[in-house]
C-alpha positions as a LaTeX table, in Angstrom:
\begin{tabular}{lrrr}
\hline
Residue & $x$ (\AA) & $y$ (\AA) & $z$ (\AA) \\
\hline
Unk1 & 81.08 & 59.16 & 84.35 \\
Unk2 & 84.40 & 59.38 & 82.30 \\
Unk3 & 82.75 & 62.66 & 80.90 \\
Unk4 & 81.81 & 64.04 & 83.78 \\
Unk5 & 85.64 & 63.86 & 85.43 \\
Unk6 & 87.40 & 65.74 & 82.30 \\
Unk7 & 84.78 & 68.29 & 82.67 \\
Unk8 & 85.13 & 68.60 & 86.51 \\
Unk9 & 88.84 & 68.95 & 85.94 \\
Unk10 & 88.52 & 71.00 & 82.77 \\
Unk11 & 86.59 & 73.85 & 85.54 \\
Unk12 & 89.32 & 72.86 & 87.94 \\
Unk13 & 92.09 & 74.10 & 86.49 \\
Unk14 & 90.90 & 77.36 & 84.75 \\
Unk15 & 89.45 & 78.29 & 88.39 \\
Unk16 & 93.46 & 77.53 & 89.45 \\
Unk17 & 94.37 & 79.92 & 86.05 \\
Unk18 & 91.97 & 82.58 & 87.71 \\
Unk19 & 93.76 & 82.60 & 90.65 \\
Unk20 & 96.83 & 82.87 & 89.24 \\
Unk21 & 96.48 & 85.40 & 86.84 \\
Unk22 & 95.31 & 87.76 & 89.87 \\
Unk23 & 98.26 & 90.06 & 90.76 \\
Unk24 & 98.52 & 92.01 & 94.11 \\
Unk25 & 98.74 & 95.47 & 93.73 \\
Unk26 & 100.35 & 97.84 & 96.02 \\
Unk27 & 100.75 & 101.65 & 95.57 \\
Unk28 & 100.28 & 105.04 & 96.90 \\
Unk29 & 98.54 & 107.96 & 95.13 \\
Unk30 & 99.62 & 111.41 & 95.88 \\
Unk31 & 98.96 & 114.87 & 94.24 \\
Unk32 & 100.98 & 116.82 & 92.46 \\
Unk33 & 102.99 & 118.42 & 95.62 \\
Unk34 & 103.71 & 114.92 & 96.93 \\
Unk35 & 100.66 & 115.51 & 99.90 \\
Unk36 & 99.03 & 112.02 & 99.94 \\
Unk37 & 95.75 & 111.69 & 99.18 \\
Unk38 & 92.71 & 110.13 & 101.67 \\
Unk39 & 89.95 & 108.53 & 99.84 \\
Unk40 & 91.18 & 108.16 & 96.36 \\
Unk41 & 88.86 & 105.48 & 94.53 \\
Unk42 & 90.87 & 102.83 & 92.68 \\
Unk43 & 88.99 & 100.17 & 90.52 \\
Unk44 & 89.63 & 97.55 & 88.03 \\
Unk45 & 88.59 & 98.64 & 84.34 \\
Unk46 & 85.49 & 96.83 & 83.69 \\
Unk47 & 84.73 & 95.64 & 86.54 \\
Unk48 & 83.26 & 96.10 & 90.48 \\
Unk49 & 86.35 & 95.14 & 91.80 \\
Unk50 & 88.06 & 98.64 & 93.95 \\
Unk51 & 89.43 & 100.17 & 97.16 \\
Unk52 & 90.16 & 103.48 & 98.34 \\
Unk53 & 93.37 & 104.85 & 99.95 \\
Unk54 & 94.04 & 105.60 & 103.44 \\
Unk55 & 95.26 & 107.88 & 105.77 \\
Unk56 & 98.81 & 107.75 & 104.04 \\
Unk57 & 97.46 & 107.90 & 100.38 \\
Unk58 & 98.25 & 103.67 & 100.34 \\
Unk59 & 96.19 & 100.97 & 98.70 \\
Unk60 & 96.26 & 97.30 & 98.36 \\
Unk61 & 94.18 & 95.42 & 96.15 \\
Unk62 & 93.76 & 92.36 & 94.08 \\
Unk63 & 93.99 & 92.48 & 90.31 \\
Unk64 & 94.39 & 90.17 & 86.92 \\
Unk65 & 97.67 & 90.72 & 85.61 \\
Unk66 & 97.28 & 92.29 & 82.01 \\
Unk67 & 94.12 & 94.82 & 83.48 \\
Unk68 & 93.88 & 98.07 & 83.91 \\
Unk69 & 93.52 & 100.41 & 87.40 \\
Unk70 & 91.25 & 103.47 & 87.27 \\
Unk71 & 92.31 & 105.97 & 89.36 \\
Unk72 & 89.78 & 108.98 & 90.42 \\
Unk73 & 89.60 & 111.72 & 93.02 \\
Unk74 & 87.24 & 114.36 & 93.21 \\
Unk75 & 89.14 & 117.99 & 91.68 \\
Unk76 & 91.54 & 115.77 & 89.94 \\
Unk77 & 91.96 & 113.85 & 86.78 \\
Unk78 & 91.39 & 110.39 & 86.27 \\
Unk79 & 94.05 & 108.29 & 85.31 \\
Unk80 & 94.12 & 104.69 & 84.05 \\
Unk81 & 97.63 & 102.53 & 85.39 \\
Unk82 & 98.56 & 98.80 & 83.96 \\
Unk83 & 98.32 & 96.49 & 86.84 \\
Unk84 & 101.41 & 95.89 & 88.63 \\
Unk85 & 103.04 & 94.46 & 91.69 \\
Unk86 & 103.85 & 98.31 & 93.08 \\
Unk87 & 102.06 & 101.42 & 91.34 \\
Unk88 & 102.84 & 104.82 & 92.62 \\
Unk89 & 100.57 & 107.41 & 91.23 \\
Unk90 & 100.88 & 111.68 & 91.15 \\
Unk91 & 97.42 & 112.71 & 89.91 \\
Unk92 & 97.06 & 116.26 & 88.26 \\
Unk93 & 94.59 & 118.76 & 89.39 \\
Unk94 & 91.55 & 119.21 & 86.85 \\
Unk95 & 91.56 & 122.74 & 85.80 \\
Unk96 & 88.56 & 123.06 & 84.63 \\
Unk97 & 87.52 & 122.19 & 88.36 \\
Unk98 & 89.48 & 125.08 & 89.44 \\
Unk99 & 87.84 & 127.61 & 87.74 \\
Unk100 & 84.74 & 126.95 & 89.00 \\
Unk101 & 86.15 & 128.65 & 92.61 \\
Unk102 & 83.48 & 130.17 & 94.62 \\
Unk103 & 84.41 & 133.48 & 97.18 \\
Unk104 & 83.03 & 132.65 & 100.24 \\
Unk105 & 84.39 & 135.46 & 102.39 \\
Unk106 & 85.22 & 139.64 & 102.14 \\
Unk107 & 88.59 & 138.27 & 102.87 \\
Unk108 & 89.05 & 136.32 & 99.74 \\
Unk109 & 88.29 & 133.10 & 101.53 \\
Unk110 & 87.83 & 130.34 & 98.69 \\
Unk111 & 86.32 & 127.20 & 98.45 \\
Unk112 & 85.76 & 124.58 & 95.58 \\
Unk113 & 81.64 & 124.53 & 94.71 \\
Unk114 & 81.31 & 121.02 & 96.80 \\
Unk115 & 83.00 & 122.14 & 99.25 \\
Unk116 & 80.59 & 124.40 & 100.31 \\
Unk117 & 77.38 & 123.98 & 102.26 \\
Unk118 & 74.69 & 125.63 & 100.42 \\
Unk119 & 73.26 & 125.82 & 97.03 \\
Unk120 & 75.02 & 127.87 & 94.08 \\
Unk121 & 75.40 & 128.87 & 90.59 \\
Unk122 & 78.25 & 129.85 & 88.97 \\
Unk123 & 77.75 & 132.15 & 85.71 \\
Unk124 & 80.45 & 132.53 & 83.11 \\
Unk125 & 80.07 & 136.00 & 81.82 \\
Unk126 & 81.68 & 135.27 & 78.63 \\
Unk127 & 78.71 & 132.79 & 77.68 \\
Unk128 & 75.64 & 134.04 & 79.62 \\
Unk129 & 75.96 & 137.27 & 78.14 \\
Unk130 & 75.73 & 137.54 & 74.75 \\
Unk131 & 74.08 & 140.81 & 73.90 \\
Unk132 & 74.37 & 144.30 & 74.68 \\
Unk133 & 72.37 & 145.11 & 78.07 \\
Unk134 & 72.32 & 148.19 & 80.28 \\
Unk135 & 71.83 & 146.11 & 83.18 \\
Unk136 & 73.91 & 143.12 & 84.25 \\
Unk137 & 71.20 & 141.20 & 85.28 \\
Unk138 & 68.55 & 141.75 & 82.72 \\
Unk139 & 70.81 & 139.32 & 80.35 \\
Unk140 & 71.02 & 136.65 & 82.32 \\
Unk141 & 66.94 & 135.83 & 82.57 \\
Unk142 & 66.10 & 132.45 & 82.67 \\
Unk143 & 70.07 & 131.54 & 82.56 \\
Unk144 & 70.68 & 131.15 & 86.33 \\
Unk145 & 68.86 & 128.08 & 88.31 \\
Unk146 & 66.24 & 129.31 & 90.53 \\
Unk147 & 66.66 & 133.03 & 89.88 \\
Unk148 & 63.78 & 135.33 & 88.82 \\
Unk149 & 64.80 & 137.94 & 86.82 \\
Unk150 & 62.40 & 140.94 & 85.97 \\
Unk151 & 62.52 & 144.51 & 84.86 \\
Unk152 & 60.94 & 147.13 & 87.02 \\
Unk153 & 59.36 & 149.18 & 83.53 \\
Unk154 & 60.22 & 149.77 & 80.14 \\
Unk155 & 62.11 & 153.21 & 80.45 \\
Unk156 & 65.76 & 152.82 & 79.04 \\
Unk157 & 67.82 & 152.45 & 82.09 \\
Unk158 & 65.39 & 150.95 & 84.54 \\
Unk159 & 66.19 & 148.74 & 87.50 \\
Unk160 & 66.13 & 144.91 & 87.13 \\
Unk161 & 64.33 & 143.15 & 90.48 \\
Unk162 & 66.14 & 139.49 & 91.56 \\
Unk163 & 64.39 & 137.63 & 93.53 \\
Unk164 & 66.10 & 133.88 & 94.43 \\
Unk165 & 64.30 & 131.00 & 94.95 \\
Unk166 & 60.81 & 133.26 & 95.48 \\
Unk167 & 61.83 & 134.60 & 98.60 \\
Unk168 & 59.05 & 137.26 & 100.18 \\
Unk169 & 58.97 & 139.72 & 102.63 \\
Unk170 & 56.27 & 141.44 & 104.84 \\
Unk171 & 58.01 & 144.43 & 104.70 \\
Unk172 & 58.71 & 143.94 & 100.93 \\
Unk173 & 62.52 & 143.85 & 100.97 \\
Unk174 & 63.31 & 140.35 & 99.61 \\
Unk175 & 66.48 & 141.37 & 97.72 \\
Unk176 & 69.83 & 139.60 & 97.68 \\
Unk177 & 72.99 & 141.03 & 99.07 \\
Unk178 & 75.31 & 142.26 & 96.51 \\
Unk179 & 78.97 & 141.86 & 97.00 \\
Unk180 & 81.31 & 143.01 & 94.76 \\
Unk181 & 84.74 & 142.41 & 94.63 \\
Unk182 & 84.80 & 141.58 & 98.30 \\
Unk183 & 82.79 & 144.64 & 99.41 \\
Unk184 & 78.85 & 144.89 & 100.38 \\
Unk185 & 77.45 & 146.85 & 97.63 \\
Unk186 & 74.38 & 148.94 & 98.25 \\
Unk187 & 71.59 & 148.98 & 95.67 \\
Unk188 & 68.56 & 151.09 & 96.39 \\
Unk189 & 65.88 & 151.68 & 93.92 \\
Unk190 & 65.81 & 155.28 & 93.17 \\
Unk191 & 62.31 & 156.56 & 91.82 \\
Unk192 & 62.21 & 159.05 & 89.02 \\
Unk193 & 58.80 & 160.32 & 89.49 \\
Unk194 & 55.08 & 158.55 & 90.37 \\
Unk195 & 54.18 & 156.21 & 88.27 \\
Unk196 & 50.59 & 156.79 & 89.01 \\
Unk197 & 50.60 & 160.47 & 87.29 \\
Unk198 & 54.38 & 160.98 & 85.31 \\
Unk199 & 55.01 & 156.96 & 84.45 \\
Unk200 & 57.90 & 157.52 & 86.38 \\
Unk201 & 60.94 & 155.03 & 86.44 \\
Unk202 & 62.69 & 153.03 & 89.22 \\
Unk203 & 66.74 & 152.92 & 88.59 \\
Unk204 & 69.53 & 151.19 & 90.95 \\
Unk205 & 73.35 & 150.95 & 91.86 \\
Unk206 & 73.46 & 147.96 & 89.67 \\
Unk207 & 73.02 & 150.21 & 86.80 \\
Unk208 & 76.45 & 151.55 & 87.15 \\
Unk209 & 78.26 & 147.84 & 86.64 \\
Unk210 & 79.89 & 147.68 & 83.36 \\
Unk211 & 79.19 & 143.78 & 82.35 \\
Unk212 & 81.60 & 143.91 & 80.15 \\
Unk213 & 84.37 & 144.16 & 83.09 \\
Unk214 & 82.80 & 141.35 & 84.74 \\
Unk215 & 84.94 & 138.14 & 85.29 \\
Unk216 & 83.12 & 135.73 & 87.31 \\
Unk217 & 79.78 & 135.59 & 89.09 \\
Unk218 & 78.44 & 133.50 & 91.76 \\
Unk219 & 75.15 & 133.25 & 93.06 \\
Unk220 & 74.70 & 131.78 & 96.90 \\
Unk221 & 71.47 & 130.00 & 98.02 \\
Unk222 & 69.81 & 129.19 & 101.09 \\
Unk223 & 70.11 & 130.28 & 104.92 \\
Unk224 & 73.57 & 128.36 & 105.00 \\
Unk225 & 74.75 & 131.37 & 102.83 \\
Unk226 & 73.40 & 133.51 & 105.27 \\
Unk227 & 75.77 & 133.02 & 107.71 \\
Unk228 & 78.96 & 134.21 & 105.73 \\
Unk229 & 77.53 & 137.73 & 105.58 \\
Unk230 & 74.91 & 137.96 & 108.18 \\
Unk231 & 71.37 & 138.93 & 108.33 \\
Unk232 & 71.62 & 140.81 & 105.14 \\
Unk233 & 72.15 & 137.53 & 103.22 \\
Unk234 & 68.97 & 136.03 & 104.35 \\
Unk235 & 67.69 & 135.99 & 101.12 \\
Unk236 & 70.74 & 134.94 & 99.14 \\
Unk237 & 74.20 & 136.32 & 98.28 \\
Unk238 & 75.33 & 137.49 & 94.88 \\
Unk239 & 79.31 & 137.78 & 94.57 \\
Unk240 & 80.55 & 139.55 & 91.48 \\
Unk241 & 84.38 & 139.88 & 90.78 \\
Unk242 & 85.44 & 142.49 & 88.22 \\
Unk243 & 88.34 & 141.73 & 86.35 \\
Unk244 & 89.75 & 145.15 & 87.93 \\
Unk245 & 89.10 & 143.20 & 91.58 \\
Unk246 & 90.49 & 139.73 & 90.27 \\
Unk247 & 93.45 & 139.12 & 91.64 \\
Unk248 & 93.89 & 135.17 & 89.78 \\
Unk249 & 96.75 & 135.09 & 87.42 \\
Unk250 & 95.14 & 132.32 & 84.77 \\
Unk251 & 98.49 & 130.42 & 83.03 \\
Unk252 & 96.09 & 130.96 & 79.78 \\
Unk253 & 96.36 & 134.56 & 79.89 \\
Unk254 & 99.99 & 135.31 & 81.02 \\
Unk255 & 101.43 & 138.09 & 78.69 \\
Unk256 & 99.87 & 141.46 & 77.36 \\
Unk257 & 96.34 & 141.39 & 76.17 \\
Unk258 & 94.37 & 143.99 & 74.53 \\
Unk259 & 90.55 & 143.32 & 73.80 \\
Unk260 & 87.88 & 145.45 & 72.10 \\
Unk261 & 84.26 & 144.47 & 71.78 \\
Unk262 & 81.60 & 146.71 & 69.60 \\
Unk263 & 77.48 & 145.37 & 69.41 \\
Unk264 & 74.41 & 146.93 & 68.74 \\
Unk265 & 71.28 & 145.20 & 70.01 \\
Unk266 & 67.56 & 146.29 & 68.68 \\
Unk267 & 64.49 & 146.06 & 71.13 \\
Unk268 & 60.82 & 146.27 & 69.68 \\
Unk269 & 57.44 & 145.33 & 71.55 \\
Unk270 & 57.08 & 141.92 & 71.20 \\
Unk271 & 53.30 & 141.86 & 70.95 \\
Unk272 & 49.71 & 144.07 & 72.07 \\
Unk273 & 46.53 & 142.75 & 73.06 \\
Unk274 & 43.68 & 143.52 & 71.34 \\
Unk275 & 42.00 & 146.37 & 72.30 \\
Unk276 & 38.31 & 147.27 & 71.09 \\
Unk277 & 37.36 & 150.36 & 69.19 \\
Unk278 & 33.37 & 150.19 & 69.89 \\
Unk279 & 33.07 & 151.92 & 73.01 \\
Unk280 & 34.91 & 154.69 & 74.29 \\
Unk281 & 36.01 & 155.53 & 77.66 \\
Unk282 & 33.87 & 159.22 & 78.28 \\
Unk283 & 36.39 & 161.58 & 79.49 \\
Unk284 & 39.80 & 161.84 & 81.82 \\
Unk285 & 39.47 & 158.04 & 82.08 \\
Unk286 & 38.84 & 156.86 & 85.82 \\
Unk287 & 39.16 & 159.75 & 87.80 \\
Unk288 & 35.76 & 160.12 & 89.92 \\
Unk289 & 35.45 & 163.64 & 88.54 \\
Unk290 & 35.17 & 162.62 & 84.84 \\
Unk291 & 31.57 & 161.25 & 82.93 \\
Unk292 & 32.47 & 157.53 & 83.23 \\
Unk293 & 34.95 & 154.84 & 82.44 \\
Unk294 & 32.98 & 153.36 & 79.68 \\
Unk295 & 30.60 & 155.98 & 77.50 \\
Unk296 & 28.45 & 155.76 & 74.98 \\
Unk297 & 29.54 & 153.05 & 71.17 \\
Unk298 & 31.83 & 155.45 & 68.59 \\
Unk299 & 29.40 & 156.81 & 66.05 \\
Unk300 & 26.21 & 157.61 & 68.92 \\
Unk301 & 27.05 & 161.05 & 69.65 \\
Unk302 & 29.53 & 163.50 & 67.62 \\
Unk303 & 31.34 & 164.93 & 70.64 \\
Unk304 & 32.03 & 165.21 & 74.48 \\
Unk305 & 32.23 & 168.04 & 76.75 \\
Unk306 & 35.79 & 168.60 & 77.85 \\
Unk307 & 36.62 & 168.95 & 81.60 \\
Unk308 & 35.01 & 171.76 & 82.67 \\
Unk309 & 38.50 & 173.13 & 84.82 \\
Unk310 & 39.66 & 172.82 & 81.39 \\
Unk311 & 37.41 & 175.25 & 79.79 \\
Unk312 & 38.03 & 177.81 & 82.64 \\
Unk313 & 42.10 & 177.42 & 82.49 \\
Unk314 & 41.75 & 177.28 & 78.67 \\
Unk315 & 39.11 & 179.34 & 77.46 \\
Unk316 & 39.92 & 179.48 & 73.99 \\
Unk317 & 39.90 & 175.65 & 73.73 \\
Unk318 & 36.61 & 173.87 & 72.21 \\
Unk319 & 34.29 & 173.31 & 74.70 \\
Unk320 & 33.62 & 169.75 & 72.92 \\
Unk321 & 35.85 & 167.50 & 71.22 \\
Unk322 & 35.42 & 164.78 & 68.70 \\
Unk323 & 33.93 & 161.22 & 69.99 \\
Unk324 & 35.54 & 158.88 & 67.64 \\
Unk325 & 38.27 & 155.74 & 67.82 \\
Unk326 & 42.02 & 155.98 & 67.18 \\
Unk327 & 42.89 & 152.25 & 66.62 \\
Unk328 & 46.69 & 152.90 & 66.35 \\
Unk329 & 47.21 & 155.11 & 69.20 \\
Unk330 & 48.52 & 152.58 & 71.44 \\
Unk331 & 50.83 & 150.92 & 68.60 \\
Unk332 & 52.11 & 154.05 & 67.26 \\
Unk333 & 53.60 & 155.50 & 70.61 \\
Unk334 & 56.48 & 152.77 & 70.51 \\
Unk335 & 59.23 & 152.59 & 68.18 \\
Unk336 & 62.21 & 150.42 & 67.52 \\
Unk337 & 64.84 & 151.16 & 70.07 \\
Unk338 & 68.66 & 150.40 & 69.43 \\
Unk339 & 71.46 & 149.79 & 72.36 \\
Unk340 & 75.38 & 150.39 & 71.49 \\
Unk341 & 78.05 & 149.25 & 73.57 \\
Unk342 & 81.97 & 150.03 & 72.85 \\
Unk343 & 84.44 & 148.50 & 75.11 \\
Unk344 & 88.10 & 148.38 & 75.37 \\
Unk345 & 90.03 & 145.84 & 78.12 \\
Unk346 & 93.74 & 145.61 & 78.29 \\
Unk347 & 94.96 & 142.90 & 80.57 \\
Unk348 & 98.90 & 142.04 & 81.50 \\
Unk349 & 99.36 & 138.86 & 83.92 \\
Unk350 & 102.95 & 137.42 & 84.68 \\
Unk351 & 103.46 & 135.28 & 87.51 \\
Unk352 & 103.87 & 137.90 & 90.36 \\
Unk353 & 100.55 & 140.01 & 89.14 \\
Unk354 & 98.15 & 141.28 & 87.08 \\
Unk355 & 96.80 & 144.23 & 85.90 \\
Unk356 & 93.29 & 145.25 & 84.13 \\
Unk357 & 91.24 & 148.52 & 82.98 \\
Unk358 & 88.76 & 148.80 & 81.24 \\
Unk359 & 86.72 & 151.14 & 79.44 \\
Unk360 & 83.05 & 151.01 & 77.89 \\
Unk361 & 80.31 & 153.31 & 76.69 \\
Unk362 & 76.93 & 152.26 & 76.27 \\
Unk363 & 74.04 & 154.34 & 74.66 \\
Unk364 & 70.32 & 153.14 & 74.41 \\
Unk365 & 67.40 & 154.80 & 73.01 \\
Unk366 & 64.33 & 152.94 & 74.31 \\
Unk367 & 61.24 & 151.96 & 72.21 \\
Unk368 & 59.07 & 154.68 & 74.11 \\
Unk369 & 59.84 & 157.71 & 72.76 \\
Unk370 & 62.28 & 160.27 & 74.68 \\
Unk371 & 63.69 & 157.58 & 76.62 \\
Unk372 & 67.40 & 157.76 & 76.95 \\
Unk373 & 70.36 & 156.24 & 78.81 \\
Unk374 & 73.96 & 156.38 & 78.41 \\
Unk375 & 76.86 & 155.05 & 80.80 \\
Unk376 & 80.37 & 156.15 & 80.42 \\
Unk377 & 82.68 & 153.46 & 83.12 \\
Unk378 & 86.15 & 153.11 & 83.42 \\
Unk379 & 87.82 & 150.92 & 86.07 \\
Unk380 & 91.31 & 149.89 & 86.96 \\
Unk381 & 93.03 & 147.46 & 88.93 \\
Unk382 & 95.43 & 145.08 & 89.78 \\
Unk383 & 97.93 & 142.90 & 92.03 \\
Unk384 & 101.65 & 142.75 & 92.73 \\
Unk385 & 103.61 & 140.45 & 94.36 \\
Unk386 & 107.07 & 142.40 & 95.51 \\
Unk387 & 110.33 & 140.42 & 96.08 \\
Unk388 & 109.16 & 139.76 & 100.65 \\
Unk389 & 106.13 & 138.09 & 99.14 \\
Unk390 & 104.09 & 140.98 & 99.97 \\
Unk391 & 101.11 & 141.54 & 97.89 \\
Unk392 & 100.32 & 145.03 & 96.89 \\
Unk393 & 96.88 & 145.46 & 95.26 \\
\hline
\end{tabular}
């Protein structure tokens, strides 16, 4: 019994210490401007124990003296406070948060990424792309979520198809809406001959974006995006800023700043299948006017008649022509092709404006032989605020 009493009271009085040792806590949390903040999460350190602010950016909660408050906000930095009987707190915006600033309107409209109603992915030129590319887009395959990425043919300067989240189309126009720097931007695929008969080439507008003057992109998802930019967004929105069109003054990059980038990028055929050399294909391949898709084995007969319109055009030519295999014909058409892209940036930000231009040339020879592109950009732009706070820019 005597036992039982010093261990009752022995429980008694550290419950009393418990209660003792807890310290009310008063505060208010604002941000750096002095605007209080509604719904800031405050928590003891190591434990369930929390509240949020109100209306007023004020709090009240119960603490052990000695602890520790944890103090977090979304777009801010958390902060950890010793517990005391009144706390006021000033938490600091997270910068990295603020980068990540999606345009959600052609007037500049801005909103943080969760702030915003729809899906989106925000690229960071400076890491997506990594090698030299004619086309903006072809460098980012497989780098954006839910973005398919493909290349309309293999002739140097093609156009790149984006399709988000597999969006289709009876009428077979399923492509995004470009805006760039605030403006719609109009890409049409321009064909350079039929593929059928020439192995003609499809290029676009996008062709003439330099990437290397690119400084942000944002991709916008779903019908919710839609309804920033109208029925042309129905399949998604992709907002480009140019560092010409950028009009953010980043404290990083306040002074003069001059840039120069130089790569050369090699592109081979990756692989072939295997094509057979037994049989042979007649004469002028599939055409219904030719002797058959699939003639006779190699080594059966010496030679086949040529087209007859052939003969007649061409009467000097040999009226038959050797019947054999050529197992490197396909392999030996392509080649190694090379890209080179020079670029030069110069950049001055203060804290009234910025300016940019930028010039780049790029050259590529493609792997198929007499395929050529070259691009020659320059852009320029910038922002000023005068002395009446008006902006010019």
């Amino acid at each position: 019994m005597k036992r039982k009493l010093i261990m009752f009271l022995t429980l008694f009085f550290i419950g009393i210490g418990a209660i003792v040792a807890q310290t009310q806590v008063r505060g208010t949390v604002v941000d750096n401007t002095g605007e209080p903040l509604i719904g800031v999460t405050i928590q003891v350190k190591g434990t369930t124990q929390g509240t949020i602010t109100d209306f007023d950016g004020n709090f009240n909660l119960s603490a052990p003296a000695g602890g520790t408050l944890v103090v977090s906000y979304v777009g801010f930095e958390a902060q950890e406070v010793p517990v005391s009987a009144n706390v006021n707190i000033t938490l600091v915006a997270d910068t990295q948060l603020l980068q990540e600033v999606v345009i959600v309107g052609a007037m500049g409209i801005s909103r943080p990424p969760r702030a915003a109603g729809y899906g989106q992915s925000i690229v960071d030129p400076d890491n997506a792309i990594q090698r030299a590319e004619p086309d903006l887009f072809r460098s980012l395959d497989g780098k954006i979520p839910g973005v398919q990425i493909s290349g309309s043919s293999a002739t140097a300067g093609s156009s790149t198809k984006v399709l988000i989240r597999g969006n289709s189309s009876f009428l077979g126009n399923n492509d995004p809406l470009y805006v760039v720097d605030g403006v719609p931007y109009s890409n049409p695929e321009v064909t350079t001959g039929s593929r059928l008969t020439t192995a003609g080439a499809y290029g676009s507008g996008l062709s003439t974006l330099d990437p290397n003057d690119i400084e942000n992109m944002s991709v916008l998802k779903g019908a919710a995006a839609a309804a920033l930019y109208g029925s042309r967004a129905a399949n998604g929105v992709i907002l480009i800023t140019t560092k010409a069109g950028s009009k953010r003054v980043r404290p990083s990059q306040k002074g003069f700043e001059v840039s120069v980038s130089s790569s050369y990028t090699t592109e081979k055929i990756a692989s072939l299948p295997d094509y057979q050399n037994s049989y042979g294909q007649g004469s002028n391949f599939l055409y219904s006017n030719s002797n058959g898709s699939w003639g006779p084995a190699f080594g059966s007969i010496e030679t086949i008649p040529l087209y007859a319109n052939y003969i007649t055009a061409f009467p000097d030519m040999d009226p038959t022509i050797p019947y054999q295999a050529f197992p490197n014909n396909v392999s030996g058409l392509f080649r190694t092709g090379g890209i080179i892209d020079n670029s030069i940036n110069i950049m001055s930000n203060n804290d009234k404006g910025n300016f940019s231009a930028t010039v780049s040339n790029l050259s590529q020879d493609g792997y198929i032989p007499h395929s050529e592109f070259g691009r020659t950009s320059f852009s320029v732009g910038g922002s000023q605020k005068l002395d009446n706070n008006l902006i010019v820019g």
